[in-house]
C-alpha positions in Angstrom: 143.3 47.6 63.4 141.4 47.8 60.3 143.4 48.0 57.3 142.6 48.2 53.4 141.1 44.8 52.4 144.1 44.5 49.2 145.7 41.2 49.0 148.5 42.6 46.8 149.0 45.6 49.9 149.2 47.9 47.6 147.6 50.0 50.1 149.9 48.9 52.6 152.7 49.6 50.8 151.6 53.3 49.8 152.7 54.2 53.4 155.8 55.4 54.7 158.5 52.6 55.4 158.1 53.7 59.2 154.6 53.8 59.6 154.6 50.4 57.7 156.9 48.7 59.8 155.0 50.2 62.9 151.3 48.6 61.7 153.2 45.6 60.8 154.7 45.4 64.5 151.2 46.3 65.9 149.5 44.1 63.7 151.1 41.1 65.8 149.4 39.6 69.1 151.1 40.1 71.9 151.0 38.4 75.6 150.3 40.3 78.3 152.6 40.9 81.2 152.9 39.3 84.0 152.2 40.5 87.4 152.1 39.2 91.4 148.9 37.4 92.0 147.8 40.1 94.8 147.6 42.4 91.7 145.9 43.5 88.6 147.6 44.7 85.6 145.2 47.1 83.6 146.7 49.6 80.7 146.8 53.4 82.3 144.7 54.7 78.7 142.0 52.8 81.4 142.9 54.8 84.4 143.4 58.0 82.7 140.0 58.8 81.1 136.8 58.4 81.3 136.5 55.5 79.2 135.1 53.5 82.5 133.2 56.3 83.9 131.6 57.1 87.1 128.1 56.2 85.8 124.9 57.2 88.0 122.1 54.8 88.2 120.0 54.8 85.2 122.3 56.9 83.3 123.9 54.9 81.1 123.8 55.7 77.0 124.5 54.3 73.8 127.0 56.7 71.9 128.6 56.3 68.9 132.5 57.7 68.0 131.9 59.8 71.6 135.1 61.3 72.2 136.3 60.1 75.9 137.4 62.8 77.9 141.2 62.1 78.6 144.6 63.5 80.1 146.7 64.8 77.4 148.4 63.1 75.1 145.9 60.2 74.6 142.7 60.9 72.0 140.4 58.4 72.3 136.9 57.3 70.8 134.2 55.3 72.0 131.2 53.3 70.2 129.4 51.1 72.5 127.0 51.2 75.7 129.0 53.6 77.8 131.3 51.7 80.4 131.2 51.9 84.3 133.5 50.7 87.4 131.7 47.3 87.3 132.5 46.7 83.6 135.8 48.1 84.2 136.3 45.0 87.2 134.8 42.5 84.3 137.5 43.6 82.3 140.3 43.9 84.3 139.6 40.4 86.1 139.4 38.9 82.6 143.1 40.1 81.8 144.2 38.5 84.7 142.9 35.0 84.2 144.1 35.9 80.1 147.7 36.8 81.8 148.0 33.4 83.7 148.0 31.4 80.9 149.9 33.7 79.0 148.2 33.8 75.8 145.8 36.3 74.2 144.8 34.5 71.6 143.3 31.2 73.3 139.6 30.8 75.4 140.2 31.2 78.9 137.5 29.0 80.9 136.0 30.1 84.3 132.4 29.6 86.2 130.4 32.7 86.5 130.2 31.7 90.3 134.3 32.2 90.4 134.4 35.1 88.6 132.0 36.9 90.5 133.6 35.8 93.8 137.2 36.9 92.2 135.4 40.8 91.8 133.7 40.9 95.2 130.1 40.0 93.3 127.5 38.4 95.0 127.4 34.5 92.9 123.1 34.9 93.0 121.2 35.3 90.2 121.2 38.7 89.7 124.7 38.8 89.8 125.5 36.2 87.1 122.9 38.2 84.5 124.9 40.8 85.8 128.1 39.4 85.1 126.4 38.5 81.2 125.6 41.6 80.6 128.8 43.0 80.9 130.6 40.5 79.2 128.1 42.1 76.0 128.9 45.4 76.8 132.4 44.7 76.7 132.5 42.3 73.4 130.1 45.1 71.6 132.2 47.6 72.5 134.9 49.6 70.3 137.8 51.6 70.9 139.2 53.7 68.8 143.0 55.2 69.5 144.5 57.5 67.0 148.8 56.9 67.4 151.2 59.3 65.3 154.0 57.4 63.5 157.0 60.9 63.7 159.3 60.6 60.6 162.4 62.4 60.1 160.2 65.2 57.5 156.6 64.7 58.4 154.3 62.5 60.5 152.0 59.8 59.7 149.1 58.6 61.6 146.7 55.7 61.4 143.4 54.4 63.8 143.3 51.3 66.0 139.6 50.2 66.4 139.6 47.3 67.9 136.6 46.0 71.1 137.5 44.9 74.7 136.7 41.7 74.4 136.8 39.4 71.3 134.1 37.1 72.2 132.2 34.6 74.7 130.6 31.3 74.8 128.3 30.8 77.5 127.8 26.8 78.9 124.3 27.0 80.5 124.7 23.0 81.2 127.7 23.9 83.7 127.7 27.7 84.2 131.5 28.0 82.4 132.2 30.9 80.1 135.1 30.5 77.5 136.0 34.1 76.9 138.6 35.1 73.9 140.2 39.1 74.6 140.9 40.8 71.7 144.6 39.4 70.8 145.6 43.0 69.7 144.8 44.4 73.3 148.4 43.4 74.8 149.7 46.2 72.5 147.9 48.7 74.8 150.4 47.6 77.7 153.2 49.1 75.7 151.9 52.6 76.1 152.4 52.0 80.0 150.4 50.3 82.6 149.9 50.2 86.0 149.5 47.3 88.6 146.6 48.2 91.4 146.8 46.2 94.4 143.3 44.3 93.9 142.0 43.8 97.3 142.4 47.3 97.9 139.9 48.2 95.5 137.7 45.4 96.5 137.4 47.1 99.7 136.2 50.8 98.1 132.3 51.0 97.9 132.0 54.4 96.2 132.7 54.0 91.9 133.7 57.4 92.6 136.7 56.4 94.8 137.6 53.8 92.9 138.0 55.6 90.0 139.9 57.9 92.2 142.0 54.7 93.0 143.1 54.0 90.0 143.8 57.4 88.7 145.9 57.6 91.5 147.6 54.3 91.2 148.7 55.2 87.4 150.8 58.1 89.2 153.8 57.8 90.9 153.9 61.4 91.9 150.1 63.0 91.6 149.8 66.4 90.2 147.8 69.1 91.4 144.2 68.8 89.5 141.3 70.8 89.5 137.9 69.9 90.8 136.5 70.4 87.4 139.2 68.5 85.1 138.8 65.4 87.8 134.8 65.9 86.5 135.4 65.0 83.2 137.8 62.7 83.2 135.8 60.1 85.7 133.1 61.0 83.1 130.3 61.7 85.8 127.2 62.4 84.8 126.3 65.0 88.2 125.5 68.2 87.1 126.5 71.0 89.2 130.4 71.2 90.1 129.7 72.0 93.7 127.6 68.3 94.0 130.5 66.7 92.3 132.7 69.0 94.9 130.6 66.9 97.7 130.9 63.4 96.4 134.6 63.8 95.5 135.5 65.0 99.2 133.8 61.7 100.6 135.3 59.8 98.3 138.9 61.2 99.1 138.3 60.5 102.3 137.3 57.2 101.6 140.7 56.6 100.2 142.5 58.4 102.9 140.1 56.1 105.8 141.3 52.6 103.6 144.9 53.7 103.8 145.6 54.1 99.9 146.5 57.6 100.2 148.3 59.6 102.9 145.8 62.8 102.7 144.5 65.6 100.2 143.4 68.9 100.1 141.2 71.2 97.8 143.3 75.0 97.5 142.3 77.8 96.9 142.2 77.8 93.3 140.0 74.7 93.8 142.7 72.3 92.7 143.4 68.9 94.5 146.3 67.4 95.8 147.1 64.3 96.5 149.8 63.1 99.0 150.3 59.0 98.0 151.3 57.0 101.4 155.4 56.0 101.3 156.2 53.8 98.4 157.3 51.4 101.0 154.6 50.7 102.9 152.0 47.8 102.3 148.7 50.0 101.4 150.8 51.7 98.5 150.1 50.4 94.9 152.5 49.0 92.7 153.1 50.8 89.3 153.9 49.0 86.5 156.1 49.9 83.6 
């Protein structure tokens, strides 16, 4: 959060009691919650967008303050190399080793060759400059969330701008990273997150269906969607609808063919539903709070 440098907070104190008491509150770190070790907690404002697009190959831009396409409710802005599936494993793999030690505002060490074998990666070469690069995506990165403070007569509201990732130092001697998240991030949990059963994903080979996967996962009873809206929000960068149309089928039924969803249709009105498999049984995802 980027506040008014004033070290009498005179600017602080300008604001409304509530919405200073709220930045206050937000201001703090916060741990991030804990989850089973079969799982991976991620904040749904990452499932619900297009903030970790479906990215085609040699696509990939630099945008600044790019509005991210999103459900309703959440307005978000983007400055930064735009995001994909991979970064969004990098990302969500980091939490978890953050979440085992159960502070945000410490290093976490690891080996690249651990890491990579943690997200399905090959542990060659190509996969640890891989791994490097995003780990830079995701420190230069920054998100911006605009949250509304409701009073009793009006309604105040401030921006969060904060990146992914705080920082990394890279040990060439012993191939170790010690990566810092941004200590602020564990805020983002509060807005509601979702646990994805991780070797579930690891078993998807389409971005497409595993954006799908977590979308999904963030739900516990899917609504009808159209083709189009599904478009945007996994930010994909094909241009005709009925090629999107194409991929998405295959990737539905890639979901349906790994047993994370029960089955799914496209109507009439070119909307798709999704039936999830019984919350009981072992191939269904866990949601968290």
């Amino acid at each position: 959060m980027e506040l008014e440098k004033d070290p009498t907070n005179k600017g602080l104190n300008r604001l409304s009691p509530a919405l200073q008491q709220e930045i206050k509150t937000r201001a703090d770190s916060s741990p991030l919650p804990l989850w089973p070790a079969q799982t991976r907690g991620i904040p749904n404002i990452c499932l619900r967008s297009s903030l970790f697009g479906v990215i085609q190959r040699g696509r990939r831009k630099a945008v600044k303050g790019e509005v991210i396409d999103a459900v309703k409710g959440l307005d978000i802005r983007y400055t930064g190399w735009r995001l994909d599936q991979g970064d969004f494993d990098v990302l969500v793999h980091a939490l978890h080793l953050v979440s085992l030690q159960q502070t945000s505002g410490e290093y976490v060490r690891f080996t690249g060759k651990g890491f990579l074998h943690g997200i399905g990666r090959s542990a060659g070469k190509s996969g640890r400059e891989w791994l490097k690069d995003c780990l830079r995506r995701l420190t230069g990165s920054a998100v911006e969330i605009t949250l509304e403070v409701k009073n009793t007569y009006w309604t105040d509201s401030y921006t969060y701008a904060g990146s992914l990732i705080d920082e990394f130092i890279y040990s060439s001697s012993n191939q170790a990273y010690f990566l810092k998240i941004n200590p602020k991030l564990g805020r983002l949990f509060n807005a509601g997150w979702t646990q994805l059963q991780w070797h579930q994903r690891l078993k998807l080979k389409t971005d497409l269906a595993k954006w799908l996967h977590g979308f999904y996962a963030s739900h516990k009873e899917p609504y009808p969607i159209k083709v189009a809206t599904l478009k945007h929000l996994c930010g994909s960068s094909i241009g005709r609808l009925s090629d999107f149309r194409g991929k998405l089928r295959r990737a539905l039924d890639e979901l349906t063919k790994a047993e994370l969803i029960a089955s799914w249709k496209i109507d009439l009105q070119d909307k798709v539903h999704v039936k999830k498999r019984d919350s009981k049984g072992p191939g269904t995802p866990d949601r968290g709070a």
